[in-house]
C-alpha positions as MATLAB code, in Angstrom:
seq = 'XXXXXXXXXXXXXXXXXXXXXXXXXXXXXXXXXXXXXXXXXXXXXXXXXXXXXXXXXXXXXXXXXXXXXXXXXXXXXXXXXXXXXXXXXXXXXXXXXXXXXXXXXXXXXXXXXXXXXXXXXXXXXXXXXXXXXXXXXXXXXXXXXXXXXXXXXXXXXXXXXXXXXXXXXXXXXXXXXXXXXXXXXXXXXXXXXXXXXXXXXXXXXXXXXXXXXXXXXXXXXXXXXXXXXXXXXXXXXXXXXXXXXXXXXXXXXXXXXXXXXXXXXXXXXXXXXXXXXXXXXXXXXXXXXXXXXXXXXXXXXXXXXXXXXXXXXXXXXXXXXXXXXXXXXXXXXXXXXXXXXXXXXXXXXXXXXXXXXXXXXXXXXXXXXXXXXXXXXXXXXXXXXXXXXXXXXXXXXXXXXXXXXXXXXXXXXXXXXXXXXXXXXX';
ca = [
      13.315  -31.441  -11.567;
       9.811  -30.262  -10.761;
       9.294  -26.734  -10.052;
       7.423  -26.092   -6.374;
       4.434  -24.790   -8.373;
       3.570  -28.441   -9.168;
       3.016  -29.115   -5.682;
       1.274  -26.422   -4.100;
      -2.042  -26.237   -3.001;
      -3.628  -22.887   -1.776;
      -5.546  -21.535    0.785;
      -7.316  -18.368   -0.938;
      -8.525  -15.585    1.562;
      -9.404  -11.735    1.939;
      -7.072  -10.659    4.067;
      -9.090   -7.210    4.664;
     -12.185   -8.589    5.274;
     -10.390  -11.890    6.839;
      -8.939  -10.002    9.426;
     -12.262   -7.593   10.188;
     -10.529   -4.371    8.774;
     -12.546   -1.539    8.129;
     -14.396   -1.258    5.552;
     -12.703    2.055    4.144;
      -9.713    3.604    4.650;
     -10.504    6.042    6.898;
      -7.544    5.870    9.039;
      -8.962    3.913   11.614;
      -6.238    0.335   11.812;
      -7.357   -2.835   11.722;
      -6.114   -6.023   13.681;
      -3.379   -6.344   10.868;
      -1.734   -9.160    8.759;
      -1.096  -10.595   12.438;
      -4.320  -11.920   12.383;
      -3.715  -14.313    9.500;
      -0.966  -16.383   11.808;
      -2.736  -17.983   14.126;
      -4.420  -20.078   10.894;
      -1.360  -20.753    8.951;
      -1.039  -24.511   11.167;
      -4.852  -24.672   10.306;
      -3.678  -24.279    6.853;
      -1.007  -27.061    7.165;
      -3.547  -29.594    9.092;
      -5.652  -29.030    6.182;
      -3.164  -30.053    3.699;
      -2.495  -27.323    2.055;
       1.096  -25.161    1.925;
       0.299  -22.044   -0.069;
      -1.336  -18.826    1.210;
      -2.704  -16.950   -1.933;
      -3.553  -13.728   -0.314;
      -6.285  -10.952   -1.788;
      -5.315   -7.247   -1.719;
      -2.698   -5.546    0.907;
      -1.607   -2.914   -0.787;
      -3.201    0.935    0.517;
      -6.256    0.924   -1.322;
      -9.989    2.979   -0.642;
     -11.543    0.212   -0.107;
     -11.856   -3.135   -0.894;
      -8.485   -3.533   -1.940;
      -8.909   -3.500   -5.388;
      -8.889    0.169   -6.205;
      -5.219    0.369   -5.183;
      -3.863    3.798   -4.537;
       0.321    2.708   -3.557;
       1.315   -0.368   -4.528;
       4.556   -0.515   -2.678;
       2.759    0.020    0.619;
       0.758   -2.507    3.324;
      -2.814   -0.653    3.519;
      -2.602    0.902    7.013;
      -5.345   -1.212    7.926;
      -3.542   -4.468    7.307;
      -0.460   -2.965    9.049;
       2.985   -1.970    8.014;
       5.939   -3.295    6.201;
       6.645   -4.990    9.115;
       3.822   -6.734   10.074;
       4.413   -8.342    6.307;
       7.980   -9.467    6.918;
       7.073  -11.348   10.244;
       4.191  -12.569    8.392;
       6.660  -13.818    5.795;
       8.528  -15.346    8.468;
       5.632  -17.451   10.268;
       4.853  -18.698    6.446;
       8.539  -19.961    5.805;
       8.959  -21.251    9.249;
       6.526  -23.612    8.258;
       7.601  -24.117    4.562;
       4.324  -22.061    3.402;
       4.365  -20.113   -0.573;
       2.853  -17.187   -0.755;
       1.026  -15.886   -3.636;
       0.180  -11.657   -3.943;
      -3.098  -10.135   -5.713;
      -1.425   -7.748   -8.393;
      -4.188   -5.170   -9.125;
      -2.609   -3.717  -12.333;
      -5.561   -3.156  -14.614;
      -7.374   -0.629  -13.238;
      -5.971    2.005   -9.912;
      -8.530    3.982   -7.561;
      -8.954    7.733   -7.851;
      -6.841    8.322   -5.537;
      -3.909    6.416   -7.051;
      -1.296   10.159   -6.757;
      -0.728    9.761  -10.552;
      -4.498    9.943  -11.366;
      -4.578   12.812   -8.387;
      -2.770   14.809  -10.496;
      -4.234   14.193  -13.235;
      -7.836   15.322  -11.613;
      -5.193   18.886  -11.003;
      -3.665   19.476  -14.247;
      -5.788   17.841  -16.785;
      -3.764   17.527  -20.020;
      -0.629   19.672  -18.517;
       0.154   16.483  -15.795;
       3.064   14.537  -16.798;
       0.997   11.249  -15.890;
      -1.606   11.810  -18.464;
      -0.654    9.104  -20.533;
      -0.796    6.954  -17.781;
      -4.511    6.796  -18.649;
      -6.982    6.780  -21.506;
      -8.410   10.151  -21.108;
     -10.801   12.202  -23.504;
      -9.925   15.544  -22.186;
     -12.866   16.936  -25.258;
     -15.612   15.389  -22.816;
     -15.293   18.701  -20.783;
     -19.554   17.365  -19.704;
     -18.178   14.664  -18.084;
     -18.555   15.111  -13.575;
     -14.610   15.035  -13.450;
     -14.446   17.612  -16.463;
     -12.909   15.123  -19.217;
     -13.605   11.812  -19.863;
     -11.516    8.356  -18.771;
     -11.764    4.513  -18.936;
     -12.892    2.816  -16.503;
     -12.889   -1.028  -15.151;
     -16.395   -2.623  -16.569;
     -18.387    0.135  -15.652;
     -16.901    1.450  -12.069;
     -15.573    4.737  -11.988;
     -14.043    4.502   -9.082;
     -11.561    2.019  -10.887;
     -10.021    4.232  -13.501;
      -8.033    1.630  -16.064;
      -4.062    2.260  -16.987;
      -3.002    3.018  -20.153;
      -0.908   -0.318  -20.364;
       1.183    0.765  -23.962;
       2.661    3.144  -21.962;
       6.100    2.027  -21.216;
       6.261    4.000  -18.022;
       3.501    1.657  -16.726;
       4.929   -1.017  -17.833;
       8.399   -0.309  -15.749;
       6.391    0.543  -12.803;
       4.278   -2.700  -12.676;
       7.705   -5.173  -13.221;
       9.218   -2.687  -10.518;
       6.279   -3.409   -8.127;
       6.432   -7.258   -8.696;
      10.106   -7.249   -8.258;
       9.579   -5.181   -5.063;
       7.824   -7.808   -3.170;
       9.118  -11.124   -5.116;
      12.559   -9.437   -3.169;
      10.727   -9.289    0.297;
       9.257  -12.597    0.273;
       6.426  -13.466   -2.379;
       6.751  -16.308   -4.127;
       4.544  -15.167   -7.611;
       1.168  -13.154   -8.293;
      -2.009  -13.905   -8.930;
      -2.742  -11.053  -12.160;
      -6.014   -9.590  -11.259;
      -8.544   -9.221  -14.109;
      -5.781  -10.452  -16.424;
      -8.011  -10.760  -19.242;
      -8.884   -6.850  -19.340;
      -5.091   -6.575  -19.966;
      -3.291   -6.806  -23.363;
      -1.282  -10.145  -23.301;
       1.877   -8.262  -24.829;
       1.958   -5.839  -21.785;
       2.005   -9.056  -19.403;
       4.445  -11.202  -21.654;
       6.715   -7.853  -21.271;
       6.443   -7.489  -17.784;
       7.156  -10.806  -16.756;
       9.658  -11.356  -18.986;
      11.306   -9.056  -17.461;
      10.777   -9.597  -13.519;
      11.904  -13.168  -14.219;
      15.246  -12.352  -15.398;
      15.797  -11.725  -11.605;
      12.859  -14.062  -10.015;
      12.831  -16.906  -12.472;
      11.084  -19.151   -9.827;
       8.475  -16.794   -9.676;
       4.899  -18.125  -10.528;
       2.385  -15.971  -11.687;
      -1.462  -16.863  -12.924;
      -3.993  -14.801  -14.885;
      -7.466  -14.328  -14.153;
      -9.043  -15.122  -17.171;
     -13.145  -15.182  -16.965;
     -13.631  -15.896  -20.748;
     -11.607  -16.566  -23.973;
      -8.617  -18.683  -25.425;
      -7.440  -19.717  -21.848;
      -4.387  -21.749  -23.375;
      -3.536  -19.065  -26.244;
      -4.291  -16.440  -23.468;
      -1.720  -18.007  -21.514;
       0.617  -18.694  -24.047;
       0.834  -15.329  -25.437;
       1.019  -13.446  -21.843;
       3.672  -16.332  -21.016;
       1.448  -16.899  -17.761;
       2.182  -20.337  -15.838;
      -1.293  -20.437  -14.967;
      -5.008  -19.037  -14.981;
      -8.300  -19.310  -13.742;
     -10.225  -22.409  -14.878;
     -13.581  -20.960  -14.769;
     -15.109  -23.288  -17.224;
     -14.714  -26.342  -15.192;
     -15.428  -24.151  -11.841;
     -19.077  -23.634  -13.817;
     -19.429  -27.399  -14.848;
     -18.651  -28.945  -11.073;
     -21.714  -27.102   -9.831;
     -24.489  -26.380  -12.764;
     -23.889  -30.339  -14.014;
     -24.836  -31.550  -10.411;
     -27.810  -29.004  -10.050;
     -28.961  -29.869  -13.437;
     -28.695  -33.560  -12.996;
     -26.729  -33.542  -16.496;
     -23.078  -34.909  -16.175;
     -22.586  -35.014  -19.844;
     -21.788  -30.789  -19.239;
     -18.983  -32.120  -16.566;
     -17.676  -34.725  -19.312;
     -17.449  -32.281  -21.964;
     -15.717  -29.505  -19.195;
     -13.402  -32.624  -18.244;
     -12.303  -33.514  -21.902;
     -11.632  -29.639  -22.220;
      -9.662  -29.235  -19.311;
      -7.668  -32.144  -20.468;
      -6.777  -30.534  -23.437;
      -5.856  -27.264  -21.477;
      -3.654  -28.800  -19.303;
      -1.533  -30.886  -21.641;
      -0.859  -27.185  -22.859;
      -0.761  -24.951  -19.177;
      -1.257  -25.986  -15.656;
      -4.918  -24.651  -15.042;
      -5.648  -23.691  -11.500;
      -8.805  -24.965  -10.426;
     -11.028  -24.246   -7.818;
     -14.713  -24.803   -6.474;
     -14.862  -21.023   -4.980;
     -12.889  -17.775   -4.753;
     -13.610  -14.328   -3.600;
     -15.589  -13.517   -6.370;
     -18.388  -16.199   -6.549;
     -21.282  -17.808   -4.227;
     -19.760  -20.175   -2.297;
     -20.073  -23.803   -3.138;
     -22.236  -24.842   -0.383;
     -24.750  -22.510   -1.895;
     -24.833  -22.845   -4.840;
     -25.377  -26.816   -4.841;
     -28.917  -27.803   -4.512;
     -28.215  -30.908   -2.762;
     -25.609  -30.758   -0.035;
     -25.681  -34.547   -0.610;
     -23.062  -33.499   -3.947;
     -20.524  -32.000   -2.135;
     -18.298  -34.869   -2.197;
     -18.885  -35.444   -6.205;
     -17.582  -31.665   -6.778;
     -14.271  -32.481   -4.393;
     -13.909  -36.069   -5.294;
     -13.489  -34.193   -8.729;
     -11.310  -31.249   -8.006;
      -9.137  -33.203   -6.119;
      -8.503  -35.758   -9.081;
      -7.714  -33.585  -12.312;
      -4.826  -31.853  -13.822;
      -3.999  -28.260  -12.570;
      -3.248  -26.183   -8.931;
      -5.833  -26.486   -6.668;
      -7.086  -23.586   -4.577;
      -9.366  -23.672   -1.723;
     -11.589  -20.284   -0.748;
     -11.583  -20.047    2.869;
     -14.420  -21.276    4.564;
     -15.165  -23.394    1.871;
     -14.002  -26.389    3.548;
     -16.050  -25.807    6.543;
     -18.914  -25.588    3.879;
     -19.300  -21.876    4.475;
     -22.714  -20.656    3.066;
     -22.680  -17.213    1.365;
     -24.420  -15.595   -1.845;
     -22.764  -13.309   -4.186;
     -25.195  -10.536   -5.626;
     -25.056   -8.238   -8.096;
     -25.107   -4.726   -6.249;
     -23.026   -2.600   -3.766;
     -21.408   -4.644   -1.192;
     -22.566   -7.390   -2.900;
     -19.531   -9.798   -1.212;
     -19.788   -9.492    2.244;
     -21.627  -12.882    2.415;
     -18.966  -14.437    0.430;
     -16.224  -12.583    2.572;
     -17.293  -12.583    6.495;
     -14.434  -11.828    9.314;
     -12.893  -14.965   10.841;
     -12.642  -15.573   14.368;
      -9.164  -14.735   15.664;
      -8.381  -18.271   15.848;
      -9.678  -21.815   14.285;
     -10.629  -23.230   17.962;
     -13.293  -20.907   17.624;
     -15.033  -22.422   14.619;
     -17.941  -24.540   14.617;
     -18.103  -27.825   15.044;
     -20.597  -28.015   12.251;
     -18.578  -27.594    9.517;
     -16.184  -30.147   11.016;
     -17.180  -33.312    8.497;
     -16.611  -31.440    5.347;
     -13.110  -30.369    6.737;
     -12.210  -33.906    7.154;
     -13.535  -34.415    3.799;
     -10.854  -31.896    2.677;
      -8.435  -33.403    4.352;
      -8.866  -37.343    2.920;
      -8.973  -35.644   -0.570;
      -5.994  -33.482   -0.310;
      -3.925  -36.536    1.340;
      -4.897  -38.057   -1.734;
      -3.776  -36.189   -3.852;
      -0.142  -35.705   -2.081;
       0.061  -39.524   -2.270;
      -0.349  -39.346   -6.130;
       1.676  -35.982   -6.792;
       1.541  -36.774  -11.042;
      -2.444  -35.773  -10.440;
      -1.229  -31.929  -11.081;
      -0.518  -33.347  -15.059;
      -2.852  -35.921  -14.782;
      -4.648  -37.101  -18.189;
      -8.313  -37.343  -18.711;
     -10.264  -40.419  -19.872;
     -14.023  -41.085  -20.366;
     -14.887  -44.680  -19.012;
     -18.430  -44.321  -18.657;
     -21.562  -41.442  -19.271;
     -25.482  -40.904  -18.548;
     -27.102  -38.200  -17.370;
     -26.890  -39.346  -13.776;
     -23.708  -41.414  -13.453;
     -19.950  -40.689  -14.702;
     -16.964  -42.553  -14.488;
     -13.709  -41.699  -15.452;
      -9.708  -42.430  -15.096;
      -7.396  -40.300  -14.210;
      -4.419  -41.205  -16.483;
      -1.092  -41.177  -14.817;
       1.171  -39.297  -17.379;
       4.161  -41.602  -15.962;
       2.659  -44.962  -17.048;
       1.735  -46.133  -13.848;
      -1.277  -47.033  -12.333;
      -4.322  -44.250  -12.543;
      -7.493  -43.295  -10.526;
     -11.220  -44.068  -11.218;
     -13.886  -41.477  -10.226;
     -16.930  -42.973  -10.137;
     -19.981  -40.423   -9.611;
     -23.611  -41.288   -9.062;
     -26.245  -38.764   -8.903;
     -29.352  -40.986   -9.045;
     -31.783  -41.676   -6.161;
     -30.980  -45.937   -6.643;
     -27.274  -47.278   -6.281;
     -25.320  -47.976   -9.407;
     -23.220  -50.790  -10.304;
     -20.584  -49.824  -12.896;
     -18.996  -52.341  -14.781;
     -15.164  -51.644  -15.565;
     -12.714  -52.915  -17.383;
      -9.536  -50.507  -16.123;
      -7.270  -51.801  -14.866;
      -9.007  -54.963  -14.532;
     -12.473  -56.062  -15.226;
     -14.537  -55.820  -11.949;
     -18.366  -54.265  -10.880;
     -18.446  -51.566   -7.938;
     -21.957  -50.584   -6.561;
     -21.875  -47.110   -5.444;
     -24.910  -45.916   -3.153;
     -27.477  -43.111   -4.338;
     -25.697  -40.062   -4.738;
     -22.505  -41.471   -3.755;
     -18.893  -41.225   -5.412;
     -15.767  -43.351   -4.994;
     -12.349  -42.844   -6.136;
     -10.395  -46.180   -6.490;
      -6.877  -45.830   -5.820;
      -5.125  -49.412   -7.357;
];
């Protein structure tokens, strides 16, 4: 029996930005979770049936410097407004998939609140790492932070009490409806505190699903140890693009071979944008290899995710300062008839891939094998773990067509055109 995880495929967006919400929590609401409905059929059309949502828990700001996680931030709505939400998604047979922010809270989080009152006298000072000697420090003592934001003051995660209050958060919304979490900035977070928690929450939820955000590191020991179904496959995210700009596809066969040998040990999730990065439309040089970086996502091992937008080729640069996303995370109109037409062919595009992909569902634990390599020009199979028949990707970067000569599963030559890609289904 194959667990639903195996045959999801998610539609990642920002629900406050999404939706136009303020941009701080100023008490002014915003048009609410409602406005995510009208785009779960979108959603279906495109081929997709998961919903991986961003922040809606009452936060500051941008959702991620959380201040009640058993609440819907007032600008998304209320508890309500999630439970018909809920309802519209499993009318339609849609997962959904919640951003747990539990590495770092905001300042306003009411444990850190009092805190900031009664210094080393509040009974939630070990919810924190504090240095109550710093007493030069603008707050009066000293605390960690997330990577350098003080606004985003990090929990103290061997405390036991934070522990509980995390698996009671999870539990909280796995009971109203979520299907798993996505574990933000799960590699700031011991794995022990993680293997702990979920342990736990799955004595009650053991269909639950939950992936890590891992940036860097041991992404199979990483998930191992945190006993995390899945997380972030940023290594082959970085190949599908640079390799193509750099005209250098032995980077995207050594990435492949890699992710091979991740997922024959985890089910990576993969992904050619999320909330955090330029979008993929950007950052290729040539729009012309597009279809090589979805011909390839579509075609390896792991649980695809699509960034919103994305598949209307969306343009949008990440930078490095405040407010740095908003190109990466516009508002959406209130409904998909109001898209352009523009981004119409790479939406198709989406569509044909994803199909694809449903036809050959073994793809999620597909195997990974080298059948040809230059700089310009890739081909490779797909390996059906099953024993039956596989797919060949066949990529060309190269201003002149290229005839590659294979032998699986029987000999024959296929021309593909400059900077074209096929995927042969036999």
């Amino acid at each position: 029996m194959t667990a639903w995880s195996d045959h999801v495929i998610w539609w990642q967006l920002h629900p406050l930005t999404f939706t136009g919400a303020p941009s701080t929590a100023t008490g002014e609401p915003g048009p609410g979770l409602a406005r995510i409905t009208p785009w779960l059929d979108y959603l279906i059309d495109l081929g997709a049936n998961g919903l991986l949502l961003g922040p809606v828990f009452a936060s500051q700001t941008h959702g991620y410097d959380t201040v009640d996680h058993f609440r819907i931030d007032p600008r998304l709505g209320q508890l309500q407004d999630w439970e018909r939400l809920v309802g519209d998604c499993r009318e339609r047979g849609v997962m959904l998939l919640l951003d747990g922010v539990f590495n770092h809270v905001g300042r306003d989080f009411p444990q850190f609140r009092d805190v900031l009152e009664h210094r080393g006298d509040s009974q939630y000072r070990d919810w924190f790492h504090l240095d109550l000697t710093a007493t030069d420090a603008p707050d009066g003592f000293a605390y960690r932070d997330f990577e350098g934001h003080s606004h985003l003051v990090a929990l103290n995660h061997e405390n036991p009490d934070v522990q509980r209050y995390v698996a009671d958060v999870m539990r909280f919304w796995l009971d109203r409806g979520a299907n798993g979490w996505r574990l933000d900035a799960a590699y700031a977070v011991p794995t022990s505190f993680w293997r702990a928690v979920i342990s736990e929450v799955r004595t009650s939820h053991p269909q639950a699903w939950f992936l890590g955000e891992v940036i860097h590191g041991d992404y199979a020991q990483i998930a191992a140890d945190a006993e995390l179904d899945s997380v972030t496959q940023y290594e082959l995210w970085k190949a599908l693009w640079s390799s193509l700009n750099d005209a250098n596809l032995w980077e995207l066969a050594w990435a492949l071979e890699r992710h091979g040998e991740f997922a024959a040990r985890f089910t990576p999730q993969i992904f050619a944008g999320n909330h955090d990065v330029t979008r993929i439309a950007s950052r290729l040089e040539d729009p012309r290899h597009l279809g090589h970086v979805l011909a390839v996502l579509f075609t390896v091992a792991g649980v695809p995710s699509i960034f919103a937008g994305d598949e209307q080729a969306f343009r949008g640069v990440k930078y490095e300062r405040a407010d740095g996303d908003a190109e990466i995370r516009p508002e959406f109109p209130a409904t998909p008839a109001e898209l352009s037409e523009l981004g119409r062919p790479v939406y198709r595009l989406h569509q044909e891939l994803i199909g694809l992909r449903r036809r050959h569902a073994w793809l999620v634990r597909a195997g990974f094998r080298q059948l040809h390599l230059a700089n310009e020009t890739l081909a490779y199979e797909a390996v059906n773990p099953d024993g039956g028949p596989g797919l060949v990707v066949l990529l060309n970067l190269s201003d002149q067509p290229y005839t590659f000569d294979l032998d699986r599963p029987v000999r024959r030559r296929v021309e593909v055109e400059a900077h074209g890609w096929r995927v042969l289904e036999d």
